[in-house]
C-alpha positions in Angstrom: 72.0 80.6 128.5 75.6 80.7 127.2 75.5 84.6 128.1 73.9 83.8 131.6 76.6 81.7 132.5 79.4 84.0 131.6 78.1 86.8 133.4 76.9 84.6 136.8 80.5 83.5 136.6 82.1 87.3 136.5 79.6 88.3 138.7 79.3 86.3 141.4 83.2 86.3 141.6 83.1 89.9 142.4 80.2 89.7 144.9 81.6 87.2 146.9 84.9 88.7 147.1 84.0 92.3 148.3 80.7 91.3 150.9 82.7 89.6 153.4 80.8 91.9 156.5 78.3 91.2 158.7 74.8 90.4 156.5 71.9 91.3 158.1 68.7 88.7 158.7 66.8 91.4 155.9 69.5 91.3 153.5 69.8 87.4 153.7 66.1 87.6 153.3 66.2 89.8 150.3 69.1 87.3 148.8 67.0 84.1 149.4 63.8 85.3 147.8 66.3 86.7 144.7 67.4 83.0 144.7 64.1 81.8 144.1 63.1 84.5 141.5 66.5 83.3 139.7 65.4 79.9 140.1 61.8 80.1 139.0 62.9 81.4 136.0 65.3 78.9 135.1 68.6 80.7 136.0 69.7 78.0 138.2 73.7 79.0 138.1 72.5 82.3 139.4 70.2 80.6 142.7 72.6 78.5 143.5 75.3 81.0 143.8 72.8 82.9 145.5 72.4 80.1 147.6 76.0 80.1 148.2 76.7 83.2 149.4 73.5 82.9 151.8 74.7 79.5 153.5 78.2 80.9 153.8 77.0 83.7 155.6 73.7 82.2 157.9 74.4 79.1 159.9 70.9 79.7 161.1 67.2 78.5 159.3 68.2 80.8 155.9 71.3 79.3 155.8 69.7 75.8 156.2 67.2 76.4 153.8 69.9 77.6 151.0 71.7 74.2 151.6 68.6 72.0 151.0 68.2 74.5 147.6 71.8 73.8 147.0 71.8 69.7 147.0 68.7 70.2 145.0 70.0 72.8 142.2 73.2 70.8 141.8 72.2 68.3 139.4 70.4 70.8 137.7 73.1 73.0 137.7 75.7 70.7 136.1 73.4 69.7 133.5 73.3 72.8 132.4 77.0 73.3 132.5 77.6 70.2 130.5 74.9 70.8 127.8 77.4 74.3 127.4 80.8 72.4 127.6 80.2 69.6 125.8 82.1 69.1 122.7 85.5 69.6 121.0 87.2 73.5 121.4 90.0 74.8 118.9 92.0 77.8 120.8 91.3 80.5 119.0 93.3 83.4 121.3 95.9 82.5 123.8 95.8 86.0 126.2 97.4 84.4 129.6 100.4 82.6 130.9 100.0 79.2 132.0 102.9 79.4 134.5 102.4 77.4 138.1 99.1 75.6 136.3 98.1 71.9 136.2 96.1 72.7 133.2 98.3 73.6 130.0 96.5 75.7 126.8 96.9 73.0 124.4 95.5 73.5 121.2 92.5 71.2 121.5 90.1 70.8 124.2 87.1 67.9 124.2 84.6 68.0 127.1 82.8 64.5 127.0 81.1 61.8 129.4 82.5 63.6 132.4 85.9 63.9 131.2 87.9 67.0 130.2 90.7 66.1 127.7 93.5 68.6 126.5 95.8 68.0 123.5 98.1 69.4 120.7 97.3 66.1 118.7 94.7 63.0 119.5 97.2 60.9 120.6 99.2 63.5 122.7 96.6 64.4 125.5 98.5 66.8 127.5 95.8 66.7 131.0 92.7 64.9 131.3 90.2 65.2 134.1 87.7 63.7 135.4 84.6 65.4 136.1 83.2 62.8 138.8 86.7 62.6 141.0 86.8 66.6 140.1 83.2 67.7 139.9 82.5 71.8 139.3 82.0 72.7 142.8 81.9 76.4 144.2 84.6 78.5 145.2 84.4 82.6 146.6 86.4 83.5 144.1 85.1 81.8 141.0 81.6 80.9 141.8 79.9 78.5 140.7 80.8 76.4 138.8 84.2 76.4 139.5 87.0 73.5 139.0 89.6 73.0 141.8 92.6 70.8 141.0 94.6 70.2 144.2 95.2 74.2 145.4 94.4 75.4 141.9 91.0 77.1 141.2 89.5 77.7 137.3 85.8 78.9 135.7 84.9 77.5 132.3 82.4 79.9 130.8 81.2 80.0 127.3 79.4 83.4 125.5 78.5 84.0 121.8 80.5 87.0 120.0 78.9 87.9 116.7 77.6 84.1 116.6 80.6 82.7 117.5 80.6 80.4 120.5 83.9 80.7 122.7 84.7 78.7 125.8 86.7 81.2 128.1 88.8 79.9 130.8 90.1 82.0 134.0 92.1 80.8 136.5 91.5 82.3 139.9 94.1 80.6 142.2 97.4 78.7 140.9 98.8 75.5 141.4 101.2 76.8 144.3 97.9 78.3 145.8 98.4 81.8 145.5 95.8 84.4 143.8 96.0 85.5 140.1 93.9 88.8 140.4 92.8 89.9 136.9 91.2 93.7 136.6 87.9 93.8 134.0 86.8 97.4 134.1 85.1 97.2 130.7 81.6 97.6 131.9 82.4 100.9 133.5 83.2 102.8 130.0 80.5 105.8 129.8 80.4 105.6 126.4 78.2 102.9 125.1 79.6 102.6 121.5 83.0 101.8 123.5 81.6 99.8 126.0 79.9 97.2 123.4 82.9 97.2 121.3 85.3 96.3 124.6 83.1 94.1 125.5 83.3 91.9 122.6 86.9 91.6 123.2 88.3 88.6 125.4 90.4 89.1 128.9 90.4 85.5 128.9 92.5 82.6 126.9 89.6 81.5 125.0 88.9 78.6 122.4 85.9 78.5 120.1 83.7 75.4 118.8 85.0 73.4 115.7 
């Protein structure tokens, strides 16, 4: 699941951002019963992003039908997002600014009872949120589950890299609302010796599980 969730969350970001034409009835049709494969196999981030994308794009019975799906998915959904989060992150690589941001890369971050907490020491927490006033939500240009704080937009993913669990974060929009584009053309290498090996390397600030 931990790789599911990191590529729903770079994929649907691109998706969402480049199909902003006209979608035929067929192609909704083709999206919804993707949504339920997704779904029947337990991929529930992938449905409801499916989901998403279909309700944002038919106001008509697909898009009402992806809406029901949607209330449905969510709890689902953030269970399995928590049951990935939860617990206490070291940062391991810091590989972005954290200019015009309401969320700081401290060195510590805990993710527990519905509450985000960053620090540099336990008794210097830096930002704390809380997950039912700021629940993961979706936005087109994280997906997913992604955080909004005020006009600022993150994804927290997590993958495993040679068995070590990281917890990536990517801020899409910051704090003054403007976009922070970010360019990951590691998937397109030919070579697939070069691809794995760029793969395994982060474009993200990431932290890793103490």
């Amino acid at each position: 699941m931990n790789k599911t969730l990191t590529i729903s969350v770079l994929f649907f970001s691109t998706l969402l951002c480049t199909l902003k034409a006209q979608i035929s009835y067929h192609k909704l049709q083709d999206y919804e019963n993707k949504a339920k494969q997704y779904e029947a196999k337990g991929d529930y981030i992938s449905a409801i992003n499916l989901h998403y994308f279909i309700s944002k794009n038919d106001t008509l019975e697909i898009g009402k039908n992806s809406l029901q799906r949607i209330e449905n998915l969510l709890p689902k959904c953030t269970a399995v997002i928590m049951k990935e989060l939860v617990g206490k992150w070291e940062l391991k690589k810091k590989l972005d600014l954290d200019y015009y941001s309401n969320i700081k890369y401290t060195k510590f971050i805990e993710i527990k009872d519905h509450t985000i907490l960053f620090y540099d020491t336990p008794e210097k927490v830096v930002v704390e949120i809380n997950l039912e006033d700021n629940p993961f939500t979706y936005n087109d240009f994280g997906g997913f589950p992604s955080l909004k704080l005020d006009k600022e937009i993150w994804t927290f993913s997590t993958r495993k890299v040679s068995r070590e669990k990281r917890l990536c974060l990517r801020k899409h929009i910051d704090k003054n609302g403007n976009i922070v584009g970010r360019i990951d053309d590691r998937g397109a290498l030919i070579n697939s010796i070069n691809r794995e090996i760029a793969l395994r390397q982060e474009i993200d600030t990431y932290y890793i599980q103490k």
